[in-house]
N, C-alpha and C positions, 0 to 999 in steps of 0.2 A: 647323495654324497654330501660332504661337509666341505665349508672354504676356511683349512686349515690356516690360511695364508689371510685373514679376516678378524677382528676381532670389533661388532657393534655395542655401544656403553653408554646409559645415559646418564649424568651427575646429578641426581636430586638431592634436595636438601631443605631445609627450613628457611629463610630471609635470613642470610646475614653470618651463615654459618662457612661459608668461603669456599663455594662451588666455583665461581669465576678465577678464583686467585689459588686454589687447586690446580687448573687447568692452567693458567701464565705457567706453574714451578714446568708441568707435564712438556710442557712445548719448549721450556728452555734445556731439559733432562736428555729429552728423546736430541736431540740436534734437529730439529723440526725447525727453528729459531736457532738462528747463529746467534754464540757466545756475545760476538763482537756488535752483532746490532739490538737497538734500544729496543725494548718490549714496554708499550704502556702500560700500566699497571692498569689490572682488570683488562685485559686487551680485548676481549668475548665482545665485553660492553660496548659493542660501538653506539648507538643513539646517545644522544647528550641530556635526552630525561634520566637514561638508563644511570649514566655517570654523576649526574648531579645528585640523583636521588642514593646512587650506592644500590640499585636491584635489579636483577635481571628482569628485562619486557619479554622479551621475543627469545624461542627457544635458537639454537645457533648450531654450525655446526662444524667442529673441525675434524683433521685425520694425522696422525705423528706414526711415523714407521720405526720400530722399534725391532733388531731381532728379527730382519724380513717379514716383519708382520704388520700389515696397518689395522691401525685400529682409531676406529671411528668414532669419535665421542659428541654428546649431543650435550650444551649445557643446558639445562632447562630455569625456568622460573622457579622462586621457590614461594610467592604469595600466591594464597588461593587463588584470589581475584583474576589470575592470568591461570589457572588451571588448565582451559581448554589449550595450552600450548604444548601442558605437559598428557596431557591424553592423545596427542596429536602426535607425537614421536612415541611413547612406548611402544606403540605398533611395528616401529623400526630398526628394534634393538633386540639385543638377547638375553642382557642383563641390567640392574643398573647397580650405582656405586651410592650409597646411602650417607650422605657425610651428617652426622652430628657435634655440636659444637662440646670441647671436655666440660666446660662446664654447667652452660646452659641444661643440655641433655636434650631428649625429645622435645619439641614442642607441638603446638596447633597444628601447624602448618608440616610437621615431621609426617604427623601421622596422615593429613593427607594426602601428601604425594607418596607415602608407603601403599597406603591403602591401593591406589591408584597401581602400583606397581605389582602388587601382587596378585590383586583382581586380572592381571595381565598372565598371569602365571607365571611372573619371571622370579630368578633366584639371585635376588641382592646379595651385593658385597657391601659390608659395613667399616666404614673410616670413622674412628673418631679423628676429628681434626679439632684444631689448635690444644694441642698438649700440652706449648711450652708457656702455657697460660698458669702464672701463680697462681692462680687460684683455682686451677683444672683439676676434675676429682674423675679418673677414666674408669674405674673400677664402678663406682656407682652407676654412671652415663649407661656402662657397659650391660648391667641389671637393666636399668630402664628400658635399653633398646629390647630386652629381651622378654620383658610384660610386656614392652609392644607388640612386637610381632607376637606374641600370644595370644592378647585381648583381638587381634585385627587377622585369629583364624588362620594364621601361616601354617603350610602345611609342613610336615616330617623333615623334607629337603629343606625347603626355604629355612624353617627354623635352624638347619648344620650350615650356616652363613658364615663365611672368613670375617677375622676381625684381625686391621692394623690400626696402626694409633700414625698421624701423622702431624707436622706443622706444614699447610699451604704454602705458609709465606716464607719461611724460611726453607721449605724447598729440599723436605726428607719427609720420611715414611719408615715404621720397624714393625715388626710382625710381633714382640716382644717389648713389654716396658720396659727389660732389661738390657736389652738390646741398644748396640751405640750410633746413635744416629750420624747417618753420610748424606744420603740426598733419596731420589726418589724410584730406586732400581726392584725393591720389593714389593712397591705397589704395582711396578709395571708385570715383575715377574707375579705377582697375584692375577693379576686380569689376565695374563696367557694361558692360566694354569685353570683359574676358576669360571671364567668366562665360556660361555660354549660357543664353538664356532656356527657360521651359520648355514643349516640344513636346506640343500637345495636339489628340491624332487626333480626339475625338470630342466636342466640346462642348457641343454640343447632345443626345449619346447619352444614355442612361441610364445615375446615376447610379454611380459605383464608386472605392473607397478603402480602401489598407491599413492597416491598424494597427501605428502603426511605439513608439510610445511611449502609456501610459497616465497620467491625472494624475487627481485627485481632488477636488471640491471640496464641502463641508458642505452646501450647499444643491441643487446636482443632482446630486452620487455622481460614479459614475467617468464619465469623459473620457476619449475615445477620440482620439488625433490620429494624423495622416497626410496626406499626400498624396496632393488627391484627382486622379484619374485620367483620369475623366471623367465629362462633362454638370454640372450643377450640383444643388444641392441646399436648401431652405428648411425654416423653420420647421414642425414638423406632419406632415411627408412618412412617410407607412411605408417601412422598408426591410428590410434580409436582413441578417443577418449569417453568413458561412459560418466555421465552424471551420478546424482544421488538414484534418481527417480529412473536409471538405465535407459537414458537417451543417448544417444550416440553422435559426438561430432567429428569429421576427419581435420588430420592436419599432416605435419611433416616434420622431424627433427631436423632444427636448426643446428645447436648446437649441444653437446651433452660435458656437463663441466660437472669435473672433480674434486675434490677439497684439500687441500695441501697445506696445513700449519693455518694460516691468517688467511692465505690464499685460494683464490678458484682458479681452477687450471681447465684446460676444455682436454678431454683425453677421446681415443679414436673411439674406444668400446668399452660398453658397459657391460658387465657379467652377471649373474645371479649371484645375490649376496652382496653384492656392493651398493652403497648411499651413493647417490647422484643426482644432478638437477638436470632436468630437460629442456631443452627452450624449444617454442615451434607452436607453442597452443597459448594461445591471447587470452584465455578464458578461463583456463584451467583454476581447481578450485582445492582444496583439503578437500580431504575424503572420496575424493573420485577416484576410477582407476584406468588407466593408460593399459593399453593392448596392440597385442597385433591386429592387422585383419583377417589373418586368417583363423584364429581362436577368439571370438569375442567374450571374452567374460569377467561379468564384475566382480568385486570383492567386498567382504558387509561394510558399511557405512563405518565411520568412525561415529562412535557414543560420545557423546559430550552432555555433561550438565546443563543442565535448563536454568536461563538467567535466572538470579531472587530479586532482583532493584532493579526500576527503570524510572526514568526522567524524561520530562518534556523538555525537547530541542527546538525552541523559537526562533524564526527569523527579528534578527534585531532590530525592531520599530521604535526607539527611543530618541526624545529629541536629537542628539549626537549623533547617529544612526549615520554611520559612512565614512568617519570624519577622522577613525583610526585606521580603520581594515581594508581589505582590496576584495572582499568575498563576503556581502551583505545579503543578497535576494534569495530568497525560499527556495527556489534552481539549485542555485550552486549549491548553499546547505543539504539538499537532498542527494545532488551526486555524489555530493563529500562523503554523505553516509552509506548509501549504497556502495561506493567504491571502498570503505571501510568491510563491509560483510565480505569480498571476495576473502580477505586473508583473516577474518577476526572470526572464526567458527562460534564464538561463545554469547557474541553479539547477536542481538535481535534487535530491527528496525520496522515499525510499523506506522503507515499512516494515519492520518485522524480524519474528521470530519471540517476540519479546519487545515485551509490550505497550506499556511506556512509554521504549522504544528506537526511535529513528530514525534511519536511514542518510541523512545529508545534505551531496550533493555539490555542489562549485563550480569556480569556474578557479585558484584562490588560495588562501593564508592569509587576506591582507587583505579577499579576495572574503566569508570564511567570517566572521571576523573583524569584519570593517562588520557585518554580521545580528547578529552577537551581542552585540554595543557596542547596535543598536538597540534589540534586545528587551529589557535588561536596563535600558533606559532607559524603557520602556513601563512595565515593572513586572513582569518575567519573572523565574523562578527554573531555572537548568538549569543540567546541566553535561555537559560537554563533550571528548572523549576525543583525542588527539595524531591529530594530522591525517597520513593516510596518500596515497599516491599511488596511482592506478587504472592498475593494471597491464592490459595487454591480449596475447592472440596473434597474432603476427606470423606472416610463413611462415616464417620462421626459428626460431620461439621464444617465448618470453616478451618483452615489447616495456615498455619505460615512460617514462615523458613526461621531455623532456629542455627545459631553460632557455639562455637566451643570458644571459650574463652581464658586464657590466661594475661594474669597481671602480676608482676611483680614492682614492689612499692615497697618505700621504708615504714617500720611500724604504725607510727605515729600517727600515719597518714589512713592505714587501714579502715579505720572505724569510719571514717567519712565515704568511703570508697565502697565498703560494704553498704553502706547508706544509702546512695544512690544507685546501687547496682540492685539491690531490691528492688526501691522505686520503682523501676524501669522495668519489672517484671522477670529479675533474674534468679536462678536457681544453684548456689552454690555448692559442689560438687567435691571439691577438695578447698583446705589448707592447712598451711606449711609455714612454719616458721625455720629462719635459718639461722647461725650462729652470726653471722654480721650485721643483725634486729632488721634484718628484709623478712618479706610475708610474700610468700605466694600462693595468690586466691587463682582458683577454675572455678570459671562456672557455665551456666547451661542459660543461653538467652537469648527470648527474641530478636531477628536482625532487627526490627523497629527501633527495641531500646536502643543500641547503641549508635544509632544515626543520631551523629551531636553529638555525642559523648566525649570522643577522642580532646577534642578543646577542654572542657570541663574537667576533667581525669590531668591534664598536664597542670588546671589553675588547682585541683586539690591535694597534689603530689608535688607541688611547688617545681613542676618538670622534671624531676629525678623518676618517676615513675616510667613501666614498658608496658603498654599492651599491644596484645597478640590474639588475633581472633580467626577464624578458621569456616565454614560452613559446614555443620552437621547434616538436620534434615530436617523435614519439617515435621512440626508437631502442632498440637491444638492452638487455638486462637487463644491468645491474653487478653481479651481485654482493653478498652481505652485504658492508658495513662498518659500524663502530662508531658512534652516533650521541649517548652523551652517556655522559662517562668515568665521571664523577663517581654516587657513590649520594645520598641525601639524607638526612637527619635527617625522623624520625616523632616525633609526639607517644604520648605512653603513658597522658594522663593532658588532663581538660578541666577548663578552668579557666584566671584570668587568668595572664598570663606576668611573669612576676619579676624584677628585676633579680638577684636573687642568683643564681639559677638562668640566666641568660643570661653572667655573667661566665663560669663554670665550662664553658659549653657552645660560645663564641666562638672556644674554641683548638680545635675539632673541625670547622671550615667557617664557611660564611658563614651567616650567620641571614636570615628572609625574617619576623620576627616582630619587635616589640620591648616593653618593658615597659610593661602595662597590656592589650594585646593581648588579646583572645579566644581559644583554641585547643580544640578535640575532641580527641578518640583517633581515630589516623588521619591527625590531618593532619599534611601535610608542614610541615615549619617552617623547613628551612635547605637547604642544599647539605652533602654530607659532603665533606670533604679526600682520602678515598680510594673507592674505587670498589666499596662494598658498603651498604647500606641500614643505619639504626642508631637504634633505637627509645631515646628519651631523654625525659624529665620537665621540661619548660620550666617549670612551676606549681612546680618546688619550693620551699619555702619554707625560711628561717632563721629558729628558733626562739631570739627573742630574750630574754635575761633582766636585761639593766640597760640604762639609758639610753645609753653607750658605746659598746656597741655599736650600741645603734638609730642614732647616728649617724651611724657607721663606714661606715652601710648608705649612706650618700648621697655617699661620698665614691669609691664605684665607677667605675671607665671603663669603657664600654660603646663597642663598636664599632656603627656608624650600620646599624640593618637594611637589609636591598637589597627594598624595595617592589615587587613583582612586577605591573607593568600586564599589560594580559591577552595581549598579542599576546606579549610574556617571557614568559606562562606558559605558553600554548600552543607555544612554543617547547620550553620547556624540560621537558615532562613524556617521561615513559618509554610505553607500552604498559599496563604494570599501573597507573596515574596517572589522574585527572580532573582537571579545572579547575571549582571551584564557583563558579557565575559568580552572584549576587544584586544588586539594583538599587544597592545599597552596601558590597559588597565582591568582592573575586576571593581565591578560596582556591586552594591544590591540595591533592589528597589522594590518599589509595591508592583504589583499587575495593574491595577489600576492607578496612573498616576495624578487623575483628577480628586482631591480631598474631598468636594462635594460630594463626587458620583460613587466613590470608597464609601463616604458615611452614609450615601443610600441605600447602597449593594448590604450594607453590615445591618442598616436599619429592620433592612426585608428580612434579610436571614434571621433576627433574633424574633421577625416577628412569626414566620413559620415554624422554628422552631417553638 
């Protein structure tokens, strides 16, 4: 039978294309959200990375009744780097709704979460959204979407996909360009019509539900949700939980909560075909499946990609070591991450042979990146080593993760851009010029090359430039090339930083320090102008002996320090480098912070080599 009275939808879309701000119009339309009360803009976004940075982290989930119909919508992430969130709920929809931006058009990250959705067998609805963008071309976009889905195999159905043209933000939707825009009634009446309700063999059978996404809350712990499968389920009931590897724990439904607009509501019963979260299992994980006792049976694993970049997670031993954070000792670092893998599927966390070292891999910078921004926001002290790519055997070889790539940049800037994207071992695949003298280059490239890059690309594009990168697959080994020209300026000496001492040191590279600063012995402090390491004294001081001079001291120009946020530093560190990440600062520094036992360590290696 079918739950006519159901409709499951998940929003995908590229970074930035207005899946979140889709979803505000959807909940102010349906009366889900009273007229009368404030709706925060992006209201999906609740985490305050999520808001500051403007991208969905974590897939979400709300329900608007519309027309005696609820219907469920899951917003998802639209950057690769969070893929496993969007692999984790297609399992629990029936269709999804594909927003494209008018004018952008498909991007990187378009075709990954398509990909994703089709390989699901589902049959997308297509929105182009923001329309009433001057300089929105839908007719073209509308072509592109449709080499998409071409090039990415879409079968016969998928390819007969509805297409509306909407504005998110101002809060309409029309089935026709000609058509006079009101608000957002025809996208609702599209998903009742095009959407399929959900098919339910067994409704009366015993109990059964995946676990597609985990949530949390203070008074009944974790929350397991998913779509349940089959028969229904109440208040009190025992069930099964089976793991990945079909182990079996028992527990008991606590409580079973609904989804209502913003809100979680606890409802008596759960039916087949409906999204819901269960509380009663402490442990519960994605991908597992929830049962009765009296039919025990699991459901396949949810697939998720196998991380490409991983970094070493140090306990923070550096002089200061304590002096910001509440959560220093290899202990706490280690539950932090383990309790990270219950809800991060895409995450991998492995030990070393070194006690307070951890091998911790992900799909991304950003992927690794968000964790570290979290923890140091909890009250965590660590640091953290230049994020390398996971190489693997091919039949041919050595194999390593390759990126699809697009950039857009104004002319002038191309030939630099092209320049360095060689270098780096890349493989240019289209370009495009446009009528307003922007170029846009794809291309095809090692994830290596572009670790570092993103800083370098804003200093060649004078920051007017976009890139956009995506994870393809892996292909053959490149090759050594050079990954950062420049050496850096070390400190010799701890203690505050000088203006007198920063004059003298500003004609030597750029500084990442400025006067009053903190510094150790060890740490990094500037960039060098040439391509060798250079241990310097920032604390030095000028011993004054008349007033005149104390003056003279205030009448210095000092060039403006380059403030290193953490995703620039992890960019910009070498191999022998850490990034010291505490709840109130980000440093970088050598591994070894003794200059002797460095110049011995360097000695030995150049002489084995």
């Amino acid at each position: 039978m079918k739950r006519e009275d159901i409709r499951n939808i998940a929003i995908i879309a590229h970074v930035d294309h207005g899946k979140t701000t889709l979803v505000d119009g959807l909940l102010r339309h349906s009366g889900t959200v009273a007229a009368h009360k404030h709706l925060q803009e992006r209201a999906m976004d609740r985490m305050d990375l999520e808001r500051e940075r403007g991208i969905t982290i974590l897939s979400k989930n709300t329900a608007i009744r519309w027309l005696d119909t609820t219907i469920n919508i899951v917003d998802t992430p639209g950057h690769s780097d969070f893929g496993g969130e969007v692999e984790r709920v297609l399992g629990m929809v029936d269709s999804v709704l594909l927003l494209v931006d008018a004018f952008e058009g498909p991007m990187p990250q378009t075709r990954f979460v398509l990909r994703k959705a089709l390989g699901h067998g589902l049959k997308p609805m297509v929105v182009i959204n923001k329309i009433d963008r001057p300089d929105s071309r839908p007719e073209e976009v509308l072509d592109q979407v449709f080499d998409l889905f071409v090039s990415l195999e879409a079968n016969d159905e998928q390819l007969d996909f509805p297409v509306l043209y909407a504005s998110g933000r101002e809060g309409w939707a029309v089935n026709d360009l000609a058509d006079e825009p009101q608000d957002l009634t025809p996208l609702l009446r599209a998903i009742l019509k095009r959407v399929p309700s959900p098919v339910v063999t067994e409704p009366d059978g015993p109990f059964q539900m995946q676990v597609a996404t985990i949530n949390y809350d203070d008074f009944v712990g974790r929350i397991a949700i998913g779509n349940v499968r089959r028969g229904q389920l109440r208040k009190g009931e025992p069930l099964i939980c089976l793991d990945i590897e079909g182990h079996p724990r028992r527990g008991k439904v606590t409580k079973i909560i609904g989804f209502d607009g913003l809100n979680q509501v606890e409802i008596e019963v759960a039916e087949a075909g409906d999204i819901v979260g269960i509380a009663g299992f402490t442990d519960a994980l994605p991908g597992e499946t929830i049962c009765a006792p009296s039919r025990i049976e699991g459901l396949p694993p949810i697939a998720v990609d196998e991380p490409t970049i991983s970094m070493e997670f140090i306990a923070n031993n550096g002089p200061w070591a304590g002096q910001d954070g509440k959560w220093v000792t290899s202990r706490k670092l280690r539950e932090r991450l383990m309790r990270e893998l219950q809800s991060n599927v895409a995450l991998r966390v492995e030990d070393t042979d070194k006690p307070e070292v951890f091998k911790v891999s992900g799909r991304g910078e950003l992927h690794l990146g968000i964790l570290i921004e979290t923890m140091r926001r909890e009250g965590y002290e660590v640091m953290v080593s230049m994020p390398r790519v996971i190489f693997r055997d091919g039949p041919e070889g050595r194999q390593e993760p390759y990126e699809d790539v697009t950039i857009d940049c104004g002319e002038t800037f191309s030939g630099a851009v092209i320049q360095e994207l060689n270098n780096r071992g890349g493989e240019m695949t289209d370009l495009r010029n446009s009528a307003d003298g922007n170029v846009r280059l794809e291309y095809r490239m090692p994830s290596r090359g572009l670790i570092g890059y993103r800083s370098r690309f804003l200093t060649q594009t004078r920051g007017t430039g976009t890139i956009y990168r995506t994870f393809s697959d892996y292909g053959p080994y490149k090759g050594a090339f050079q990954r950062r020209a420049a050496g850096v300026l070390v400190s010799s000496d701890e203690g505050p930083v000088t203006a007198y001492a920063i004059e003298t040191l500003q004609e030597r590279g750029v500084l990442f320090v400025a006067p009053g600063d903190r510094v150790y012995s060890g740490q990094v402090c500037g960039e060098h102008s040439r391509n060798n390491d250079l241990v310097v004294n920032p604390c030095k001081q000028k011993k004054l002996d008349n007033m005149r001079v104390q003056f003279k001291e205030l009448d210095t120009r000092l060039d403006a320090a380059r403030k290193m946020s953490l995703e620039e530093a992890l960019e910009f560190i070498n191999p022998d480098e850490l990034v010291e990440i505490t709840p109130k600062e980000v440093r970088i520094r050598k591994r070894m912070l003794d200059h002797a036992l460095r110049r011995r360590a360097e000695k030995q290696q150049t002489q084995s080599e």
